[in-house]
C-alpha positions in Angstrom: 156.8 25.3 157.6 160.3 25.5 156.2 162.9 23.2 157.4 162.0 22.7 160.8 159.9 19.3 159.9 162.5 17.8 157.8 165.1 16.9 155.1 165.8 19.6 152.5 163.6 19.7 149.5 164.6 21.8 146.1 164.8 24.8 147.9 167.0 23.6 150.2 164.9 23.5 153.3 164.3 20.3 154.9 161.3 18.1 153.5 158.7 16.9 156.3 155.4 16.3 157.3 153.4 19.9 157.4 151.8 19.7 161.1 148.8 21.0 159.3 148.9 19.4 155.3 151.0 16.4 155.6 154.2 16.5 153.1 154.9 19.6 152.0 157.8 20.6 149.6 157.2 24.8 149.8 159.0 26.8 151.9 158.1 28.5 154.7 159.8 30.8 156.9 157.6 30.0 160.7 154.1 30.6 158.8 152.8 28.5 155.8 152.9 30.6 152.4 151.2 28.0 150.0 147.4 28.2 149.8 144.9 25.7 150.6 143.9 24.4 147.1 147.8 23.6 146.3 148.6 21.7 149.2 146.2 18.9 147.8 148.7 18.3 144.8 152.2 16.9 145.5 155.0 18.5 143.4 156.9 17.5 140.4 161.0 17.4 140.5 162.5 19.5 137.8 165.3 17.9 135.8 166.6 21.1 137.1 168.4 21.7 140.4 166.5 24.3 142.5 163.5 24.2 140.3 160.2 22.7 141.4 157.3 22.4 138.7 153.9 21.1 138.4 152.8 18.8 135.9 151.1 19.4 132.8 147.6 17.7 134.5 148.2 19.6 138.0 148.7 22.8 135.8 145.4 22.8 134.1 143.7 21.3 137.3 144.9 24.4 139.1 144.2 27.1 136.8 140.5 25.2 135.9 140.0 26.0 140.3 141.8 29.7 139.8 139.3 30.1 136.8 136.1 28.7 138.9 137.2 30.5 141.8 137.5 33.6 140.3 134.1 33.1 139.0 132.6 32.5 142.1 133.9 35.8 143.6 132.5 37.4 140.5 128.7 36.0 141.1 129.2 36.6 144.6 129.8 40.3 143.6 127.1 40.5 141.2 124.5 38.9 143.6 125.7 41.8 146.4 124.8 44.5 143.4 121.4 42.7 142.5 120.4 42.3 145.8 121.6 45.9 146.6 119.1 47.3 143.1 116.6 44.9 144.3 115.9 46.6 147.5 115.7 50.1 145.7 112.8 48.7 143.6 109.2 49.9 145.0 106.6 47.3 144.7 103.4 48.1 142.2 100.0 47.9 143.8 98.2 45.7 141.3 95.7 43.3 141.3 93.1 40.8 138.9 90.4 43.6 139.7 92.3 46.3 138.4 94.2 44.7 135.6 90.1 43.4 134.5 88.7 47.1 134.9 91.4 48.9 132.6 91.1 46.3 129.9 87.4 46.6 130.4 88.0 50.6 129.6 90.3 50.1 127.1 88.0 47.5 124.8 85.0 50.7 125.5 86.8 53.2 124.6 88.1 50.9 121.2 84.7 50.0 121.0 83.3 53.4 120.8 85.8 54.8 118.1 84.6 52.1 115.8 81.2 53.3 116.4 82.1 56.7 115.9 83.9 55.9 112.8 80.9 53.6 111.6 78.1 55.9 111.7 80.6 58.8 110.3 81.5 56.8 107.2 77.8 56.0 107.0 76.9 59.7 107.0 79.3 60.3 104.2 77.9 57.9 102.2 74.6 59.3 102.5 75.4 62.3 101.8 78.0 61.5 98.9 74.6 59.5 97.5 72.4 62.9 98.1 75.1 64.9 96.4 74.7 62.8 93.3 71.5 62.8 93.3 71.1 66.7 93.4 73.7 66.8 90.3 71.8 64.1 88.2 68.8 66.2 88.7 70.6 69.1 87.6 72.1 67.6 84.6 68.4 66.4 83.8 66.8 70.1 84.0 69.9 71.6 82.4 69.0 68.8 79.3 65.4 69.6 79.2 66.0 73.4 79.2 68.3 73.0 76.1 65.9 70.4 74.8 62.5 73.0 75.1 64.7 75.9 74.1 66.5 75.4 70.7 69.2 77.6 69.4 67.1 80.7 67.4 67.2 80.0 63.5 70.0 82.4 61.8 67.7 85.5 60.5 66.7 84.3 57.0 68.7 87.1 54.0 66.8 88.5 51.1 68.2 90.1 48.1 68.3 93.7 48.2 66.1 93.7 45.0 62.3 93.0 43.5 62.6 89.2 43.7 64.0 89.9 47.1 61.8 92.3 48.6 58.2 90.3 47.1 59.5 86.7 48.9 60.4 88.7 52.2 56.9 91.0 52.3 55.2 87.2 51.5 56.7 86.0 54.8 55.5 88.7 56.8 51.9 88.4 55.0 52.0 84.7 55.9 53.1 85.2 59.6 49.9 87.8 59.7 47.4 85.8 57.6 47.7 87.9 54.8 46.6 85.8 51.7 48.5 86.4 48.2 51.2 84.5 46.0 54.6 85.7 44.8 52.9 85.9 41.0 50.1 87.8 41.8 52.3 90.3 43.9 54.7 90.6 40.8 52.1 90.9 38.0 50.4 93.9 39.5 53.7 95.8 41.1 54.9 95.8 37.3 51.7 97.4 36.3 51.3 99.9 38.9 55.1 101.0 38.8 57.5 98.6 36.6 59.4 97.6 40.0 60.6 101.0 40.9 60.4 101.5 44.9 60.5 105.4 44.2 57.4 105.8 41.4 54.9 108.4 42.4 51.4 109.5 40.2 51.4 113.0 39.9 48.8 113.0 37.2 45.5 110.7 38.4 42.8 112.0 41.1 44.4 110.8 44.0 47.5 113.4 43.0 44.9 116.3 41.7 43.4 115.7 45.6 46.9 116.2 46.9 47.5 112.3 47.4 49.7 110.7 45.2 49.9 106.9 44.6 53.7 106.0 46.1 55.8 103.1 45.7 55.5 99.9 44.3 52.0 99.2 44.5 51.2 102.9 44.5 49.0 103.5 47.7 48.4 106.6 48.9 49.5 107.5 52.4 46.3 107.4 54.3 45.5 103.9 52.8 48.8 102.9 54.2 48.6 104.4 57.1 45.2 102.4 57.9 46.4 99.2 56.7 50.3 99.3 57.7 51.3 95.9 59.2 53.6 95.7 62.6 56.8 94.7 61.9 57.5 96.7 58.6 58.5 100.0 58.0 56.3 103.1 58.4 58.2 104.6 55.4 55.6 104.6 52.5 58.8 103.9 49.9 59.8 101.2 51.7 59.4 98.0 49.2 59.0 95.5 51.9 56.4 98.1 54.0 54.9 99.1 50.8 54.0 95.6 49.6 52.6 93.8 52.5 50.4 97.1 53.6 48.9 97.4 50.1 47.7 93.4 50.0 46.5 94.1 53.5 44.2 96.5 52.1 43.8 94.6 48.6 42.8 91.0 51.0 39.8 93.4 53.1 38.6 94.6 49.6 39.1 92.3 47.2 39.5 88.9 48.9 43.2 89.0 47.8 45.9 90.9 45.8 45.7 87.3 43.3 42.1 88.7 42.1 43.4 92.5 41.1 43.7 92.8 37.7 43.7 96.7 37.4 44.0 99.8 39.1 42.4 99.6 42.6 
């Protein structure tokens, strides 16, 4: 709406009345180039010929509408796109009854694992109980075996001579009920053969019958043979043997080897 309405304005086109917005100082070439939010704010003169400018208040008043304008293209956009993503949603069938049954199946099934969990616990605890039980009992047998069987005694040693031999035959004779005393057993081993294990009569009756007195209490074999204890040597020359069968026979004759005095 150029200069058709009126005196020139800075552009040098005639200022007027717009048939349409009043006073109008843009212009137009037989159409109307300004849009409808400016024509609500009159223009400034610039200082400078040909130059028309707005205000500092008019320039922040216009880009404040550009800004909200802008803005409301921009929703108007974004509600097109959620409307659009709206109508691709499906609905959900769901109701109270449902929602109630599934929690009702969900608290069961929590229910039962604590159940489960409870009596397996339980069991483990019974049988963790049992378990100690059985070992305490063990330990307890295991004690009173020891206890009723006690390590064996280390084998009592003799000396390998007289002394030696007479306290080991008085051991056996005292294990067998054999009576006699250590000097007893010694008194009448020095008579019969001074101690020597090897002494043999060749001289009395028993050796002119073909039965020599042997050893160190000088028994002959069949005597020895009839009264040889278990345990001992069946070697006549043995001291230990020869001892403990000759008080054998001396204890059923004479009471005990204590009461010979002589050759018996």
């Amino acid at each position: 709406m150029s200069g058709v309405f009126g005196a020139a304005n800075n552009y040098g086109v005639a200022a007027a009345p717009c048939p349409m917005y009043g006073a109008c100082f843009v212009p137009c070439v037989g159409r109307c180039d300004v849009p409808d939010w400016m024509r609500f704010f009159p223009l400034m003169r610039s200082t400078i010929s040909g130059y028309t400018r707005l205000p500092k208040a008019h320039k922040i008043s216009v880009v404040t509408l550009a800004a909200a304008g802008a803005a409301a293209v921009a929703l108007g956009v974004a509600g097109n796109a959620v409307a659009a993503d709206s109508a691709t949603v499906k609905p959900v069938a769901w109701n109270a009854g449902t929602f109630g049954a599934t929690q009702d199946a969900e608290l069961a099934k929590e229910l039962d694992a604590v159940k489960d969990k409870a009596a397996a616990d339980a069991a483990a605890a019974v049988k963790a109980k049992a378990d100690a039980g059985r070992k305490e009992q063990a330990a307890s047998r295991s004690t009173d075996r020891t206890a009723l069987k006690p390590a064996a005694p280390a084998p009592k040693k003799y000396a390998d001579n007289l002394d030696g031999w007479i306290n080991q035959a008085l051991d056996i004779m005292h294990a067998k009920g054999i009576p006699g005393s250590y000097e007893g057993v010694k008194r009448n081993i020095m008579r019969e053969s001074t101690g020597n294990p090897r002494a043999i009569n060749g001289w009395d009756v028993n050796a002119v019958n073909g039965v020599p007195s042997k050893g160190l209490l000088q028994i002959i074999d069949p005597t020895f043979k009839a009264y040889h204890v278990d345990g001992t040597s069946w070697d006549i020359y043995d001291p230990v043997a020869n001892i403990v069968a000759s008080c054998n026979y001396a204890a059923d004759k004479y009471g005990s080897m204590d009461n010979v005095n002589s050759a018996y």
